[in-house]
C-alpha positions as CSV (number, residue, x, y, z in Angstrom):
1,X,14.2,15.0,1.2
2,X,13.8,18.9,2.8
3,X,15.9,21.3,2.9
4,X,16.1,24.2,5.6
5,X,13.2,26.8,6.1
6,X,14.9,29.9,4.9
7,X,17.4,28.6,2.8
8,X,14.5,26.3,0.8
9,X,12.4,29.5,-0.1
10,X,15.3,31.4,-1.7
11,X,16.4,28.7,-3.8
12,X,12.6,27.4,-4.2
13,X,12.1,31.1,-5.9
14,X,15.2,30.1,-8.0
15,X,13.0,27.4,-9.9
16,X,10.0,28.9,-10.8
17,X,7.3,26.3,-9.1
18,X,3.1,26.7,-8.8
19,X,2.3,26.8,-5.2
20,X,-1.1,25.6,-4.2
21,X,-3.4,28.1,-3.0
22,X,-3.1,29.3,0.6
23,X,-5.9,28.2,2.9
24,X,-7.9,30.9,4.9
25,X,-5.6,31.6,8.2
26,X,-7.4,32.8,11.2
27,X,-6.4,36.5,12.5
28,X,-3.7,35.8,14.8
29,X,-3.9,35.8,18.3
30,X,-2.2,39.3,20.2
31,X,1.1,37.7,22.1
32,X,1.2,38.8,25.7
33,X,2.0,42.3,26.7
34,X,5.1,40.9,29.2
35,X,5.8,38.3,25.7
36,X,6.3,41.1,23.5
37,X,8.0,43.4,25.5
38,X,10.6,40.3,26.3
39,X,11.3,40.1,22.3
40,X,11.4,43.8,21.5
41,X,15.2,43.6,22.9
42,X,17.9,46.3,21.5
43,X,19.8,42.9,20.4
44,X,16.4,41.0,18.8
45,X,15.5,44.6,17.2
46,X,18.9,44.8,15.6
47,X,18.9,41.1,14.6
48,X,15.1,41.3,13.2
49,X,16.6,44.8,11.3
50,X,19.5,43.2,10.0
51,X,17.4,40.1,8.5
52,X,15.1,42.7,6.9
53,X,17.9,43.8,5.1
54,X,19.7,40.8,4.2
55,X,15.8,39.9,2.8
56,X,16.1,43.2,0.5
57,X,19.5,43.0,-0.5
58,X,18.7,39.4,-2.0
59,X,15.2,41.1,-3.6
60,X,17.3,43.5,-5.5
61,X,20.4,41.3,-6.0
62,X,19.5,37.5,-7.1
63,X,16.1,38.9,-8.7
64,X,15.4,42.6,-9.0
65,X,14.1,45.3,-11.7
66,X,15.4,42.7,-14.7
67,X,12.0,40.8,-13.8
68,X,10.5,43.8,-14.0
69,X,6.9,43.2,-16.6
70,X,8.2,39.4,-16.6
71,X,4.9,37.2,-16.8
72,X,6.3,33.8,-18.0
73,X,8.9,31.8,-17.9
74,X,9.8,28.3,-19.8
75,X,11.5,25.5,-18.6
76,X,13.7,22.8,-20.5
77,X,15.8,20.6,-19.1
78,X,16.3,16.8,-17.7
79,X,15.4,15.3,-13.9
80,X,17.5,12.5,-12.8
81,X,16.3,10.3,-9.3
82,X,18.6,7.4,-8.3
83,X,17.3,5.3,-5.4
84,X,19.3,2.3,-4.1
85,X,17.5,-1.0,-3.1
86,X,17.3,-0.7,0.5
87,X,15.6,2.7,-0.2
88,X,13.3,1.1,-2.6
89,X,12.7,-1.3,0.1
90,X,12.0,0.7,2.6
91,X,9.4,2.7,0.8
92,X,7.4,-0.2,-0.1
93,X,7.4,-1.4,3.7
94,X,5.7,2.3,4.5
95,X,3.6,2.2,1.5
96,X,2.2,-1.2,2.3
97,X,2.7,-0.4,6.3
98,X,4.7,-4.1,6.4
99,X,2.4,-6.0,4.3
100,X,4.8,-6.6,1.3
101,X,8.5,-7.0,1.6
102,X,10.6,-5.5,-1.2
103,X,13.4,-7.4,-2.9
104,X,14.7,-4.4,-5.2
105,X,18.2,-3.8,-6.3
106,X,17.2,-0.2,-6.8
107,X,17.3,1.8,-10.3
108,X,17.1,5.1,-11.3
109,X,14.6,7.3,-13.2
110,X,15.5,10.0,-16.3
111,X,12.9,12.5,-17.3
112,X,12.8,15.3,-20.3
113,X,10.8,18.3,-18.8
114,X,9.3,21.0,-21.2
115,X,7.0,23.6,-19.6
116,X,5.7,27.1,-19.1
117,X,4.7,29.0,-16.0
118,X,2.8,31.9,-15.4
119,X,3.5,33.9,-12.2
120,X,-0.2,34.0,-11.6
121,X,-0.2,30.2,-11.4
122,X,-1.5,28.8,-15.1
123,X,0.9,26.4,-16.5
124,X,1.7,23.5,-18.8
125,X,4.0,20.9,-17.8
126,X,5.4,17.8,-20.2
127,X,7.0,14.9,-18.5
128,X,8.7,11.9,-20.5
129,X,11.0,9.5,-19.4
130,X,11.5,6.3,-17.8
131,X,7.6,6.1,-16.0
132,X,6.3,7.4,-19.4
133,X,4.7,10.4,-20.7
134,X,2.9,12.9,-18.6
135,X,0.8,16.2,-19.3
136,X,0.1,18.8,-16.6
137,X,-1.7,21.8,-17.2
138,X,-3.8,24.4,-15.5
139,X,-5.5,27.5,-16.7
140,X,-7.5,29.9,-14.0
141,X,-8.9,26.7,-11.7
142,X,-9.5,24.2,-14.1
143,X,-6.8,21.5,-15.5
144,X,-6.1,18.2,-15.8
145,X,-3.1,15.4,-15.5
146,X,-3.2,12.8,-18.5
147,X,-0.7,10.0,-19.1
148,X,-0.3,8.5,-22.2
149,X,0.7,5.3,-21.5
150,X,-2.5,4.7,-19.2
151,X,-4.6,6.7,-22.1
152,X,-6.3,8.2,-18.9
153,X,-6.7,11.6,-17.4
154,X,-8.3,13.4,-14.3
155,X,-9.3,16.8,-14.3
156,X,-9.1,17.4,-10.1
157,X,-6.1,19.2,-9.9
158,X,-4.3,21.8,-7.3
159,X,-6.0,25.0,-7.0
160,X,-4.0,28.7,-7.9
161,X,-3.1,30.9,-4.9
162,X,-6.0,33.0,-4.1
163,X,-3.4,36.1,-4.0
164,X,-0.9,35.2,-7.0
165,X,1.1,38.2,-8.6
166,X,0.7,38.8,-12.5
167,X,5.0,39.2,-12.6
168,X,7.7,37.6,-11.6
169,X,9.0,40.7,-9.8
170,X,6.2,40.6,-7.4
171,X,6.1,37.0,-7.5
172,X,10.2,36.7,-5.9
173,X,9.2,39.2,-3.5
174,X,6.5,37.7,-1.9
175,X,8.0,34.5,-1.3
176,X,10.3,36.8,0.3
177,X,8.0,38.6,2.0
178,X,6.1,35.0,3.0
179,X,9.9,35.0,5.0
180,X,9.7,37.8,6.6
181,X,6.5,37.4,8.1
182,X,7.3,34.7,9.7
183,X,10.9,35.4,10.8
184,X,10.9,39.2,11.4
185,X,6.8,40.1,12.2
186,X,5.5,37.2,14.0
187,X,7.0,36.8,18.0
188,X,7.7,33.1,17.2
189,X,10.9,33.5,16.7
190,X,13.8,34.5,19.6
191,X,16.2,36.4,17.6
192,X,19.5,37.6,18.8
193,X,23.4,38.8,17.9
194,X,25.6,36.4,17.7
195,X,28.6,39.0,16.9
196,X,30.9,39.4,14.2
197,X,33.7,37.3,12.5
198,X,35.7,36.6,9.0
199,X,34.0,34.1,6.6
200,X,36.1,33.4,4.0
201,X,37.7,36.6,3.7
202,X,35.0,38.5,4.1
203,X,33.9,40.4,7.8
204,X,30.1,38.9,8.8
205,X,27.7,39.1,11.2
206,X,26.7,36.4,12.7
207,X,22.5,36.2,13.3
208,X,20.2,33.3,15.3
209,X,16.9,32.9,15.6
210,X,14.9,30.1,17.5
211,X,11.6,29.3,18.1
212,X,12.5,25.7,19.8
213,X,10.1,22.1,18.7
214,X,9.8,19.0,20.0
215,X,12.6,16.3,19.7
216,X,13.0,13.7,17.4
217,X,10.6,10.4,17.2
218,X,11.7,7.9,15.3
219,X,7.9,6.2,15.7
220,X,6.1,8.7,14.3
221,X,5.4,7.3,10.3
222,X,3.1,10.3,9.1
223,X,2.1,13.7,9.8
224,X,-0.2,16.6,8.2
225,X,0.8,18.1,4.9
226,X,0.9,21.7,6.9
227,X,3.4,20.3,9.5
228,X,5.3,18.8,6.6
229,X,5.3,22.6,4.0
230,X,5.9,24.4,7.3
231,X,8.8,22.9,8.8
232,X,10.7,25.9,8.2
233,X,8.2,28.2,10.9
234,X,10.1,26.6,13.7
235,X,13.9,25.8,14.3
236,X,17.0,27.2,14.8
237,X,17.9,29.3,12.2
238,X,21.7,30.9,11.5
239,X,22.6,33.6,9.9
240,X,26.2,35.0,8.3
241,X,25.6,38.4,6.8
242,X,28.4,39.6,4.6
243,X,28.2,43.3,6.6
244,X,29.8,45.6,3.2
245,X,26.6,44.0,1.1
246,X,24.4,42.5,3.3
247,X,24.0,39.4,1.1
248,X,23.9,36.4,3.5
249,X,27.2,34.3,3.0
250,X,26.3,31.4,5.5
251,X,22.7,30.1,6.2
252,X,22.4,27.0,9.1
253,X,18.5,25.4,10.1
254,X,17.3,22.8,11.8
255,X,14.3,21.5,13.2
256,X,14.9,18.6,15.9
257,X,11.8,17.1,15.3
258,X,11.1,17.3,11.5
259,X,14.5,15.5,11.2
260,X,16.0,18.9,9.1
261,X,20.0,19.9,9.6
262,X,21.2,21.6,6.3
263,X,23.7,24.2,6.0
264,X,24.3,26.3,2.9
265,X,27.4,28.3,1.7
266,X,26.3,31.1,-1.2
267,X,29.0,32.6,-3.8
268,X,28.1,35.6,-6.1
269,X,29.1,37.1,-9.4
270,X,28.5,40.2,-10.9
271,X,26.3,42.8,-9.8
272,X,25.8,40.6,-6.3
273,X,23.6,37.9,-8.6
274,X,24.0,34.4,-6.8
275,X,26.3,32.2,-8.3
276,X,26.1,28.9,-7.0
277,X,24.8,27.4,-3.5
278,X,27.4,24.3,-1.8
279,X,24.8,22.4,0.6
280,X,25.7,20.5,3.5
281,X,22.9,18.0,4.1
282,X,22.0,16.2,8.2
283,X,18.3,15.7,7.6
284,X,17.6,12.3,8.1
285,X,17.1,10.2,5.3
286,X,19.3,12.3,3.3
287,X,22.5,12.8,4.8
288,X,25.1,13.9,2.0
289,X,26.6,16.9,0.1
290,X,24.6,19.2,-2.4
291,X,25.1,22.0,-4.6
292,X,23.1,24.3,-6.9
293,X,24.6,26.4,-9.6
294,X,22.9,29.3,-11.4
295,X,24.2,31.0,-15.5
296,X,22.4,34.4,-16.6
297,X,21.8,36.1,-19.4
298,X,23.2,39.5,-21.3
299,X,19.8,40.8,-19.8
300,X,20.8,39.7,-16.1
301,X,18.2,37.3,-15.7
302,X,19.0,34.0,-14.7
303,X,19.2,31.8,-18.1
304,X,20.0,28.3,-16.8
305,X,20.3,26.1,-13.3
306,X,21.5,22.8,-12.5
307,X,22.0,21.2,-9.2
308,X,22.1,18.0,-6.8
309,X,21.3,16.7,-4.1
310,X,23.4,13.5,-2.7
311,X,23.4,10.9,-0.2
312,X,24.3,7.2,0.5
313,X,20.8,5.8,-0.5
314,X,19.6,9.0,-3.0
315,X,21.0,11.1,-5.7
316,X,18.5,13.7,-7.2
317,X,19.8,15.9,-9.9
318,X,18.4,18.1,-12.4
319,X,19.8,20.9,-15.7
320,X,17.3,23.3,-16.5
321,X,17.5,25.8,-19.3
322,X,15.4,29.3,-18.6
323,X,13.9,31.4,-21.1
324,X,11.3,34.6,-20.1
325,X,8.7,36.1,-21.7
326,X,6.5,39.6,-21.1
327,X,4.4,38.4,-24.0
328,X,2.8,35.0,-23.6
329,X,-0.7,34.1,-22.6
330,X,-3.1,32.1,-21.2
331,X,-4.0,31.0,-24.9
332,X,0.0,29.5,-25.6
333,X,-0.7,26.4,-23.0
334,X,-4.3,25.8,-24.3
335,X,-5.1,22.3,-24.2
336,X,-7.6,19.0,-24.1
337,X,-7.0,16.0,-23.0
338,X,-6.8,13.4,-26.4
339,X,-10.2,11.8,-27.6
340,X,-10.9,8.7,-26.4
341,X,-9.4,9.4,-23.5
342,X,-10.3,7.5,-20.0
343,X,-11.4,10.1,-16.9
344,X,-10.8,8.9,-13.7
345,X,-10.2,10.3,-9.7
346,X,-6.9,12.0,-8.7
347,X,-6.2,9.0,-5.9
348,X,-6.6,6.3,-8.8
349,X,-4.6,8.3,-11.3
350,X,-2.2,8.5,-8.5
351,X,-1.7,5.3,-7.5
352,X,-1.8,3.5,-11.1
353,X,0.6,6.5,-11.9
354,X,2.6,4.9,-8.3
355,X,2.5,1.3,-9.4
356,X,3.7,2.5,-13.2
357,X,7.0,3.9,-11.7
358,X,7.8,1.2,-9.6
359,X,7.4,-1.4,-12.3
360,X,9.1,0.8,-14.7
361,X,11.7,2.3,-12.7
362,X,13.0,-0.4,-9.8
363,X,11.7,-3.7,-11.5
364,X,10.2,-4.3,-8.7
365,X,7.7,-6.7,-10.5
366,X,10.3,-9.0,-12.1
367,X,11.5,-8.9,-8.4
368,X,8.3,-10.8,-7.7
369,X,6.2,-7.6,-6.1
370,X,3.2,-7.3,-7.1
371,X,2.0,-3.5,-5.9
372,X,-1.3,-3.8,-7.5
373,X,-2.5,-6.3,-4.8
374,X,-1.6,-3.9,-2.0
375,X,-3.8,-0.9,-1.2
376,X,-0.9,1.8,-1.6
377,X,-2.0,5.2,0.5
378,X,-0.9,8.7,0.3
């Protein structure tokens, strides 16, 4: 499941999640001199200006100065995956590349999830549900990942961004800014005026930008983790700024040949906070409808948010209770893994941890699958 470029990173900065660190990008190259003069339009300028502001107006509206010294947040709340058997199926025909054929009747998964999260990237994450019990924790660039029912942990775990903030203020801001550099700076992007229209009572103006990919190939069974996180650098993006606040009220993407078509419609509250997201979901895989919906606090800062994400073969949904801190520390998600314990490599952790769910989860061994006599890949 993915959701649009633009529209993922505002709502991925909703949910407070640790990023892994940023590799080393080259300097990039200067565009053509007749290139950039084709882009730096009246009509792209005002679009690209417009964006910029849109951008800002959700900085100081959905986030703003009540993050202000924020360092910390905790998370409480239940996960809920629902898979149906042909999707089951299907997974275990890529995971075993047609080696095994799956005779699920699908299943669903409930998990309890307890954590806190630093902007700079340390956190502690408890998982416990239906595939078992799971710690995750990092501190700096060392952690581990232990589950309980496997007694067994590994200690190679994601790396912090080389650049994280120390608040959440800077931390909303430059995922923000992460969208602006792409969309606004960088010359990938055509951008241009659509023009102006009413939106559900409210007068809009209508942006697009496109930077155009390669069509669809239903062949093609993997790709590179950067073409996967970076769908959202190329597409056709679609923008409907409310023109009184500047909030956007409409956002459409796709990507032809990532398989992404999502449009989101945003409602707000008091003070221009975001109040709840209605998806509309034509990526393949995971057509279906979608909504996220967002309760603050008497301090303004967003105190719980629940959402889901629906489609013929999937249902992921999820409650999460929000509670932040200026006062925690590194020290508060101290931990070891238990005495006793095995150590073993992430891919074996992985795949055990792989094997666990399915057997757990879809019954896929009463089924008469045995995953633990196919070599199952990442």
């Amino acid at each position: 499941m993915r959701l649009s470029a633009l529209p993922f990173l505002l709502i991925a900065t909703l949910l407070p999640a640790q990023t892994a660190a940023k590799p080393k990008q080259p300097a990039p190259k200067a565009a053509p001199a007749k290139a950039a003069s084709a882009k730096a339009t009246p009509e792209a300028e005002a679009a690209r200006r417009t964006l910029r502001e849109t951008l800002d107006a959700v900085d100081a509206g959905w986030f703003g100065q009540a993050y202000q010294g924020i360092t910390s947040v905790q998370m409480q709340g239940t996960l809920g995956i629902a898979l149906s058997g042909a999707a089951v199926n299907q997974k275990v025909d890529s995971l075993s590349q047609g080696a095994v054929t799956g005779n699920s009747q699908g299943g669903q998964a409930n998990l309890r999830v307890k954590g806190t999260y630093f902007a700079n990237g340390d956190f502690k994450t408890d998982l416990a549900g239906d595939f078992g019990t799971i710690l995750y924790t990092r501190r700096g660039d060392r952690g581990f990942i232990y589950s309980k029912e496997q007694n067994a942990y590994t200690t190679r775990v994601d790396l912090p961004p080389s650049d994280a903030p120390t608040t959440y203020l800077a931390w909303f801001r430059q995922t923000l800014n992460d969208i602006k550099a792409v969309y606004i700076d960088a010359p990938t992007f055509q951008a241009g005026l659509v023009g102006e229209e009413t939106l559900e009572g409210r007068a809009v103006q209508r942006l697009v930008f496109n930077a155009p990919t390669q069509p669809w190939d239903a062949k093609k069974r993997e790709q590179s983790l950067t073409s996967s996180l970076g769908f959202w650098k190329r597409g056709k993006l679609e923008v409907n700024v409310d023109k009184t606040t500047k909030q956007p009220v409409r956002l459409d993407f796709r990507n032809d040949e990532q398989g992404v078509h999502t449009r989101m419609d945003f409602s707000y509250g008091a003070a221009g906070r975001i109040q709840s997201i209605n998806i509309s979901n034509s990526s393949r895989g995971f057509e279906g409808p979608g909504w996220l919906r967002i309760g603050y606090g008497g301090d303004g800062r967003m105190s719980n948010v629940a959402g889901e994400l629906a489609s013929q073969e999937k249902r992921i949904s999820f409650a999460m209770d929000l509670a932040w801190s200026k006062t925690h520390t590194a020290a508060d998600i101290a931990a070891i893994p238990p005495a006793g314990a095995t150590k073993r490599g992430r891919e074996e952790m992985e795949t055990q941890l792989i094997v666990g769910l399915a057997a757990k989860i879809f019954d896929l061994q009463r089924a008469g699958l045995n995953l633990r006599s196919v070599a199952v890949g990442k």
